[in-house]
Each structure stands twice: as structure tokens, then as C-alpha cells.
C-alpha positions as a printed Julia matrix, in Angstrom:
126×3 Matrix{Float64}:
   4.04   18.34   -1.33
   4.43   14.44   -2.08
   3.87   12.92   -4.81
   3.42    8.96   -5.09
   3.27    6.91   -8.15
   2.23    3.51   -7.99
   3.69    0.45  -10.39
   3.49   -3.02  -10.4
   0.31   -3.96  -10.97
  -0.84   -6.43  -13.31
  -3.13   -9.55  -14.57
  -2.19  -12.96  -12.16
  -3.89  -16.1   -11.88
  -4.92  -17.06   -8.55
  -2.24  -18.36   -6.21
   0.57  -16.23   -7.91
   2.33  -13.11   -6.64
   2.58   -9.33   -7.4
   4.8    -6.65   -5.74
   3.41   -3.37   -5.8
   6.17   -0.52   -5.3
   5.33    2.94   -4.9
   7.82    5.81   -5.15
   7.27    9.36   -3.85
   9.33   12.27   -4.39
   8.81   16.01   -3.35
   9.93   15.38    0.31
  11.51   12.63    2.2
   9.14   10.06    3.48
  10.95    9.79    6.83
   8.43   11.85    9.01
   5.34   10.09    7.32
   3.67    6.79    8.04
   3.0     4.8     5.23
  -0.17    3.03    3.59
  -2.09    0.43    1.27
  -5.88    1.03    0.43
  -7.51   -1.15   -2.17
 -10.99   -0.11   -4.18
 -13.99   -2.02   -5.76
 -15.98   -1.3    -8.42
 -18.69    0.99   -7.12
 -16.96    0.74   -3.49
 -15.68    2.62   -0.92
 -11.61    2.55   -1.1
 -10.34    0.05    2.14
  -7.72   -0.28    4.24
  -5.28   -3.07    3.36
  -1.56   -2.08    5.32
   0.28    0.1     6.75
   3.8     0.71    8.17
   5.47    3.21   10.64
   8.45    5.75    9.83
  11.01    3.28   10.53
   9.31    0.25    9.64
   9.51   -1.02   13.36
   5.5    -1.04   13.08
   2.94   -2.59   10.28
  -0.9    -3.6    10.39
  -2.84   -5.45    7.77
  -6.56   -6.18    7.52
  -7.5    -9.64    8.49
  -7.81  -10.75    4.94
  -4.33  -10.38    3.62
  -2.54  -11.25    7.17
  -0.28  -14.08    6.19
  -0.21  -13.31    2.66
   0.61   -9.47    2.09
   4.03   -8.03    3.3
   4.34   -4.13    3.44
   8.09   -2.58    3.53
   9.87    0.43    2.83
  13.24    1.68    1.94
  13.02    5.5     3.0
  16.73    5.74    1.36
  14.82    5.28   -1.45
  11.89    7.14   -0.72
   9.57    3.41   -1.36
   7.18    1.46   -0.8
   6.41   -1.81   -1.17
   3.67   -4.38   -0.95
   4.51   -8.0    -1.57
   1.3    -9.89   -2.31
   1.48  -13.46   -2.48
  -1.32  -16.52   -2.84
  -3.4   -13.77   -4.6
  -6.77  -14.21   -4.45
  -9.36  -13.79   -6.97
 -11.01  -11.1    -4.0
  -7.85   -9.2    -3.99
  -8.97   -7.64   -7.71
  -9.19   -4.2    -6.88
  -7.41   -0.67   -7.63
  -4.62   -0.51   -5.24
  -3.24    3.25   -3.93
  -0.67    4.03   -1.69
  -0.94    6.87    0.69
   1.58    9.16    3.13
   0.51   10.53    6.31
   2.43   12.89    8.73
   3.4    11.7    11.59
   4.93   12.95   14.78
   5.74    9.7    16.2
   7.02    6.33   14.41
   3.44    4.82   14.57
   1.53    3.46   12.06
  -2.15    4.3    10.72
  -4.96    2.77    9.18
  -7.67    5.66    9.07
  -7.97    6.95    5.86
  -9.3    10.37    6.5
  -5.59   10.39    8.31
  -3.5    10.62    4.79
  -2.18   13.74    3.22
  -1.35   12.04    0.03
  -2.35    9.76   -2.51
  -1.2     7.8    -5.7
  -3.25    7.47   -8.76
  -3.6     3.7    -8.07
  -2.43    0.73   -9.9
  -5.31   -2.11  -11.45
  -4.3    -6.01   -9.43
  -6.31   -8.35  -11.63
  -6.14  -12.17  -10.13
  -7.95  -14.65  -12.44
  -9.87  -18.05  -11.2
């Protein structure tokens, strides 16, 4: 079992930054790729990055290319999501997520991950 706790979160006016961290414990996350999903209000949860084992590998959804950076330290068994130039459409419940791997790939299905965080509330103001 993994658990993964989200923090960072928080209430920033639009243009600022937020870095989201998420720690996980129970196992090592070396064997499992790594993710960012975001949720609505009375919407689906969406993909928003991911990153491979070693880090060698990352994705983002179109929206956030340019702006989000996703990293991990698996010495330290985290996460991280750097979000700058926040947006008021980035408001949203952000989880992280593990999947197991057998390869250092990353992935962006959600069906895909094993485990979840609780989520952490990004509010970005106008």
C-alpha cells in the first residue's frame, strides 16, 4: 500500500505561483510512475502531468505546458508540481496519484493509478 498526502495548496491571485508537494510513504515510489489530476466543481477529475520512475519522462495537458513543472525526488519519496502564471481556470482540487510501472514511462490514463491523495483546494483570484 501507498499512501499520498497532498500540501501546498492555497488562495493566489492570478499571475502568482504555488508548489504543490505530495509525499507518499508505505513503499518506495521508485517502481511507480507519477501523476497530477485536477477536479471541478460537478466535474470529472482531469489529467494535468505526469512523470516517469526516474524523471527522464513528463507530459502535461496543453493548458499548463509552459507554466506547470512536475518533479520528483524518489530519495524522498515526493512529488512536486510547480505552478506558475496561475490562472484563474487552474481553480480546481488538485490530487496526486502513483501507478505501477514496469518500465520508466510515464502515464496519463487515469483508470491506470493504484493510488490516490485526498487532494489539496488551488484557489487563483481575478
Amino acid at each position: 500500500q501507498v499512501q499520498l498526502v497532498e500540501s501546498g495548496g492555497g488562495f493566489v491571485q492570478a499571475g502568482g505561483s504555488l508548489r504543490l508537494s505530495c509525499a507518499a510513504s508505505g513503499r518506495t515510489l521508485s517502481n511507480y510512475a507519477m501523476g497530477w489530476f485536477r477536479q471541478y466543481p460537478g466535474k470529472e477529475r482531469e489529467f494535468v502531468a505526469t512523470i516517469s520512475w526516474t524523471g527522464s519522462a513528463t507530459h502535461y495537458r496543453d493548458s499548463v505546458k509552459g507554466r506547470f513543472t512536475i518533479s520528483r525526488d524518489n530519495a524522498k519519496n515526493q512529488m512536486y508540481l510547480q505552478m506558475n502564471n496561475l490562472k484563474p481556470g487552474d481553480t480546481a482540487i488538485y490530487y496526486c496519484a502513483a501507478a505501477e510501472t514496469f518500465g520508466d514511462h510515464f502515464v496519463v490514463t487515469e483508470a491506470l493509478y493504484d493510488y490516490w491523495g485526498q487532494g489539496t483546494q488551488v484557489t487563483v483570484s481575478s
